[in-house]
C-alpha positions in Angstrom: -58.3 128.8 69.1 -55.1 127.2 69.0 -52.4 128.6 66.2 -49.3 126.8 64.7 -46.2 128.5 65.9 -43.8 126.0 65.0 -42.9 123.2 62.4 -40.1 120.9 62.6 -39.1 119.1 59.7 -36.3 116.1 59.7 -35.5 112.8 58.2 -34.4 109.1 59.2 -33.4 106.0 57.6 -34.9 102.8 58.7 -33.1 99.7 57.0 -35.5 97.0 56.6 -35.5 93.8 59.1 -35.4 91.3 56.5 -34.5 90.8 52.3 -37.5 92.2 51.3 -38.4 91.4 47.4 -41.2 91.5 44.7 -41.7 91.0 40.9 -40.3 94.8 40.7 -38.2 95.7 42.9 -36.4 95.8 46.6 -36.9 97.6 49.8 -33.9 98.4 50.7 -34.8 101.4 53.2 -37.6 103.4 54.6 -36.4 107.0 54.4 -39.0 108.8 56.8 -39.5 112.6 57.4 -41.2 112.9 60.5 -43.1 116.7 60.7 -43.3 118.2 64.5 -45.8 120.9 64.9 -46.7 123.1 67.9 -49.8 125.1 68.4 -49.7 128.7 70.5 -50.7 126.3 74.0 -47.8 124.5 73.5 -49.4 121.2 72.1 -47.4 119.3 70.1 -48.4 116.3 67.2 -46.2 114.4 65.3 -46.5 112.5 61.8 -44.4 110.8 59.2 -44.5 109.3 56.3 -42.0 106.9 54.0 -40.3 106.1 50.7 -39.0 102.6 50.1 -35.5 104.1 48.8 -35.6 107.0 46.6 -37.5 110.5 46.9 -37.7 110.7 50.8 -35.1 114.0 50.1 -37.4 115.6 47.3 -40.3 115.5 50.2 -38.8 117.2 52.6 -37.7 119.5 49.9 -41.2 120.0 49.4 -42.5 120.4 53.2 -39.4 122.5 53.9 -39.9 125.3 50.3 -43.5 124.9 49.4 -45.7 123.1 52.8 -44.8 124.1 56.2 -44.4 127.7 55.9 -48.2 128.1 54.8 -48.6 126.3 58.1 -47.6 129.4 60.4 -50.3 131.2 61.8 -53.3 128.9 61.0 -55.8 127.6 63.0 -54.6 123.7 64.0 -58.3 122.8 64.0 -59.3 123.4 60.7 -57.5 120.1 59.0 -59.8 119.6 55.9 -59.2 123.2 55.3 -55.4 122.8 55.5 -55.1 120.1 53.3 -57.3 121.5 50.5 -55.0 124.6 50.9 -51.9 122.6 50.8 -53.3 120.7 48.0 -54.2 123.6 45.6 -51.0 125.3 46.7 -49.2 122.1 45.2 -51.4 121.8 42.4 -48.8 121.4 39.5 -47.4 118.4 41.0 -50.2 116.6 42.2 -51.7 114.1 42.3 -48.4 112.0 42.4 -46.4 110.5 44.8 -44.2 113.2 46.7 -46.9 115.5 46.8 -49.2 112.9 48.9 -46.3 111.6 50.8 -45.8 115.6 51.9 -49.3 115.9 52.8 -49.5 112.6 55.0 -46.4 113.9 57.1 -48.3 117.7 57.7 -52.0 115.6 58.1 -51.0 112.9 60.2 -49.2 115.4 62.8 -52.5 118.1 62.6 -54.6 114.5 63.9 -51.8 113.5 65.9 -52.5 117.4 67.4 -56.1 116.9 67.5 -56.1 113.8 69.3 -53.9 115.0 72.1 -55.7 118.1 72.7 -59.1 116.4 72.3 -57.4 113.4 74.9 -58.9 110.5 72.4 -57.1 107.8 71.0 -57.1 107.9 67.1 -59.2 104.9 66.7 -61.6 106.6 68.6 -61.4 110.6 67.2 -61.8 109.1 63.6 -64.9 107.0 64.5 -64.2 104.2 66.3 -65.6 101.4 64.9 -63.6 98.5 66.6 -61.6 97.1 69.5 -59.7 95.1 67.3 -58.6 94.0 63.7 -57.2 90.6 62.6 -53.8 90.8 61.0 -51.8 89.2 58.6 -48.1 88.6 58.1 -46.4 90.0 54.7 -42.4 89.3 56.3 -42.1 85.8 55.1 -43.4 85.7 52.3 -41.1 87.6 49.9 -40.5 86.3 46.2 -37.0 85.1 46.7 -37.7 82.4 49.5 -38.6 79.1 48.6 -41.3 77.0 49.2 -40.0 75.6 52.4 -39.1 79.0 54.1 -42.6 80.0 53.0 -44.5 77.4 54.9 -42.1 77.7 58.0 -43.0 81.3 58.3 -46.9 80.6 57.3 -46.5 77.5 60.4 -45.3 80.1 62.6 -47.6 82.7 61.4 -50.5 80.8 62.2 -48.6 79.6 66.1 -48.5 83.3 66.5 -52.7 83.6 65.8 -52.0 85.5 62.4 -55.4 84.8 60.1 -53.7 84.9 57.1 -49.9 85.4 55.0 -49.7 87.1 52.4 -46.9 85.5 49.7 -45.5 87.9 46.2 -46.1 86.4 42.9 -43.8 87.0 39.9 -42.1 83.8 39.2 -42.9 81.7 36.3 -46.7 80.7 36.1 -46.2 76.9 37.1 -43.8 78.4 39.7 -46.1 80.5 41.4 -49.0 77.6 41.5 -46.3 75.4 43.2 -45.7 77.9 45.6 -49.3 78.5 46.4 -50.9 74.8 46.0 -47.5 73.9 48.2 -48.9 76.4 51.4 -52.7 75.6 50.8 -52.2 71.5 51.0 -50.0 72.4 53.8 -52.2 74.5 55.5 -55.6 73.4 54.9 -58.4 75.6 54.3 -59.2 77.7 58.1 -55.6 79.9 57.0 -56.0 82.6 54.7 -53.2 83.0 51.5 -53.1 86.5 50.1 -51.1 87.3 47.4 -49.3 90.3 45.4 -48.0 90.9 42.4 -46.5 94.3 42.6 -48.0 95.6 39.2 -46.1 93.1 37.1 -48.8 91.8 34.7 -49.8 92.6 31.4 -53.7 92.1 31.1 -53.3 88.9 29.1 -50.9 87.0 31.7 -52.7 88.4 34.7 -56.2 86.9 33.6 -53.9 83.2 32.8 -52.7 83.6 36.2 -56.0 84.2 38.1 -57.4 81.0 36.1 -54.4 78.8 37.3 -54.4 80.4 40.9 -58.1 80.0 41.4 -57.8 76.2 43.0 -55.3 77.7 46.0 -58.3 80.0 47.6 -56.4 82.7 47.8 -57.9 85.6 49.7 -57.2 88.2 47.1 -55.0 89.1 44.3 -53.2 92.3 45.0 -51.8 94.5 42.2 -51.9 92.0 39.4 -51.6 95.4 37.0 -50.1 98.6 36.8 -52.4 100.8 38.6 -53.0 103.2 36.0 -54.8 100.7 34.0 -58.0 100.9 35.2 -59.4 99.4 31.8 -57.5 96.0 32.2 -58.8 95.6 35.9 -62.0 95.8 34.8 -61.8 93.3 32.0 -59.9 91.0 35.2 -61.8 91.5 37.7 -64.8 90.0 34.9 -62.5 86.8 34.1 -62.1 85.4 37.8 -63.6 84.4 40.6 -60.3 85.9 42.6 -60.8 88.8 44.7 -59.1 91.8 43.6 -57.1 93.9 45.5 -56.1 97.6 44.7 -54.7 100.8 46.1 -51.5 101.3 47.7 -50.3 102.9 44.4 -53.2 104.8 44.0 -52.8 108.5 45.2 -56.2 110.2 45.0 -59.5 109.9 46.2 -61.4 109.9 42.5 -59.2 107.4 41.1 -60.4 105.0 43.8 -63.8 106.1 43.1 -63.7 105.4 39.5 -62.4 101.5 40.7 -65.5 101.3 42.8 -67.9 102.6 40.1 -66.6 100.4 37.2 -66.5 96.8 39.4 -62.6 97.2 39.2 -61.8 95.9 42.2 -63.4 94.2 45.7 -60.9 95.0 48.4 -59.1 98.4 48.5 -55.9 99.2 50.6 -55.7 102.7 50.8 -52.1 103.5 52.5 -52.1 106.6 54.6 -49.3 108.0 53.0 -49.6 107.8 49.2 -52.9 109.2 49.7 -52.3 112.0 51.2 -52.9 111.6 54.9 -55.6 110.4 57.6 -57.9 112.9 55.7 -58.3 111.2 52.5 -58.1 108.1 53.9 -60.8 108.1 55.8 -63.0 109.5 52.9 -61.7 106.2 50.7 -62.4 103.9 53.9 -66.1 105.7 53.9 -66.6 105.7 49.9 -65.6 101.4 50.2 -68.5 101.1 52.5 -71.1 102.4 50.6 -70.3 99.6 47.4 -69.7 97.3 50.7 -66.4 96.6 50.1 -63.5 96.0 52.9 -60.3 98.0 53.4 -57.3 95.9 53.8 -54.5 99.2 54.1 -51.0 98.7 53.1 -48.0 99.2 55.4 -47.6 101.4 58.2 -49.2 99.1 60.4 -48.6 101.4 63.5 -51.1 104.1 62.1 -53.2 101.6 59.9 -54.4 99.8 63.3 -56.1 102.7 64.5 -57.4 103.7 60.7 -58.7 100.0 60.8 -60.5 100.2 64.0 -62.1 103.6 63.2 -64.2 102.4 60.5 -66.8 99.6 59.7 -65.5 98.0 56.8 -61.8 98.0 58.2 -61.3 93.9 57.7 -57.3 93.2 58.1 -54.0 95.3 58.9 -51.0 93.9 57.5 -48.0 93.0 60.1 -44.9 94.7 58.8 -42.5 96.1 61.5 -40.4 99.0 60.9 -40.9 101.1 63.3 -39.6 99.5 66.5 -36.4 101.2 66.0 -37.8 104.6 66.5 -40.6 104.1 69.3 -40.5 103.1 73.3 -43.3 100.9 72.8 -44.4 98.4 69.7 -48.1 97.7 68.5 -50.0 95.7 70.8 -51.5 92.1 69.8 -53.5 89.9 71.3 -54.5 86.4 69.7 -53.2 87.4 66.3 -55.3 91.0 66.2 -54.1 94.4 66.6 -55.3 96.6 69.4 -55.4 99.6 68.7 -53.9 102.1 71.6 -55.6 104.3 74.3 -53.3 106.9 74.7 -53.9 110.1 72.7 -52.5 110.5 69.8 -51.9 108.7 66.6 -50.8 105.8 69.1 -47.2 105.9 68.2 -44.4 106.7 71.4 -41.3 108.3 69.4 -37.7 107.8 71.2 -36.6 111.0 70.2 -32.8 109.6 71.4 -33.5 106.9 68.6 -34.5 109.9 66.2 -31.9 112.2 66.7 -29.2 109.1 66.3 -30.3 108.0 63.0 -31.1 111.5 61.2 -29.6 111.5 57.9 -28.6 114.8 58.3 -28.0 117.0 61.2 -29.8 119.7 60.3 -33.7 119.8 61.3 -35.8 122.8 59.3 -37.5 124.8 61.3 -40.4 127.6 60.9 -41.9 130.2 62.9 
């Protein structure tokens, strides 16, 4: 039985590639603590997870005062066990954001652990349910373009064999219908059009919208409401024919359950790190299955392809880089579809070089 010895906590900024903008807000960097842990043989996994701007110094606050010294001393196996502990042990602040993102960076590095010791890939440890997923671009589709950068980027999208682009709503409602309407005549019917609204609806505008955006075919309709507002997704998802896509806001297992149960929603997107980890993950990719409904995750493409592949209903992973900067390696694709990797592991190569260059401090927290 293999014992954690060590943690390593540290933190790096990752500006993004391109203007990146919604009905909300702007990403105007990924702050990402990255957690090292090493068991008593000397193993070693490694996990991360992100903030779009603000917060990423209140998690590793947390991992550094409250998480990672509760991780000395147990057994590196026992994850589910870990993560309940760590849950309860952070009980007043969750569920919420910085909890989950904490718990992602400790969970993804215990399967990141397992993997190597075990010599599987992730796609494979977690279950291993396919070779490959399609992916779709999100890069070019960002509110403040217009409609001739979108369908340059959806043309070279579908060159590249992407299935699909995925374009933020938010403008005016004639505005967004010219925008959509524009890339489906342009397109024709064999691409898929996702869209997202980043929460900005009230109940009343998002079910006018869905009527209006109903003749473009989109694939789904992602985040038309708050998230908290479970009540006004059900009275949506009753109004359209549009698919409904929740979850990247969502931070806990039941609340996606009580989507499922109530009709809510038809596609979920679970994102590793707002949930809490591979852990719970996994357990919302399984619940989705059982009311037969896909999981579409958000971000983090780089562990979301093996996620995908590991389960049945795992139908797209969206193509966002931002990891390049900190790895030896990129994602493979082939023909438009992630491939997940072989090598043990969560499938990420860090440059540690890259790391250590771009820490935002110089001090990395370590526990024994």
């Amino acid at each position: 039985m293999a014992r954690i010895e060590h943690v390593e906590i540290l933190m790096v900024d990752l500006p993004p590639k391109v203007v990146r903008t919604d009905a909300i807000q702007s990403f105007v960097s990924q702050e990402t603590p990255i957690v090292r842990i090493t068991d008593s043989d000397g193993a070693i996994g490694t996990g991360y997870t992100y903030t779009i701007g603000t917060g990423g110094h209140s998690v590793v606050e947390l991992l550094a005062r409250s998480l990672a010294p509760r991780l000395i001393g147990r057994d590196a196996d026992m994850i589910e066990q870990i993560w309940k502990d760590l849950l309860f042990a952070t009980h007043a602040t969750a569920v919420g954001a910085i909890t989950s993102l904490a718990l992602c960076a400790i969970d993804t590095a215990l399967w990141d652990l397992r993997c190597r010791r075990a010599n599987l890939p992730l796609h494979k440890a977690a279950g291993g349910a396919q070779d490959s997923v399609p992916m779709y671009t999100t890069e070019g589709g960002w509110l403040h373009l217009d409609i001739d950068a979108l369908i340059a980027d959806a043309h070279q999208a579908r060159a590249a064999g992407f299935g699909g682009c995925k374009i933020k709503l938010g403008r005016r409602p004639h505005e967004d219908v010219d925008r959509l309407m524009a890339l489906r005549d342009e397109l024709g019917r064999g691409f898929e059009i996702m869209t997202d609204a980043n929460q900005a609806f009230t109940v009343d505008d998002a079910i006018r919208r869905a009527r209006l955006y109903e003749p473009a075919d989109i694939a789904w309709f992602e985040e038309p409401l708050p998230a908290e507002d479970l009540g006004g997704h059900i009275r949506l998802a009753g109004a359209t024919t549009l698919p409904i896509a929740v979850g990247e806001s969502i931070y806990a297992i039941s609340h996606f359950r009580e989507y499922l149960q109530r009709n809510a929603c038809s596609i979920v997107q679970p994102d590793a790190a707002r949930i809490g980890g591979i852990t719970p993950w996994l357990k919302v990719a399984h619940m989705a299955e059982a009311f037969n409904i896909p999981v579409c995750p958000h971000f983090l493409m780089e562990l979301h392809v093996g996620l995908t592949a590991a389960v049945p209903n795992g139908r797209w992973v969206e193509y966002i880089p931002q990891l390049d900067d900190l790895t030896l390696t990129g994602m493979t694709m082939r023909n438009g579809r992630a491939i997940p990797s072989t090598a043990p592991g969560l499938g990420i190569e860090w440059d540690w070089d890259k790391i250590n260059a771009r820490r935002l401090d110089r001090t990395t927290r370590q526990f024994r």
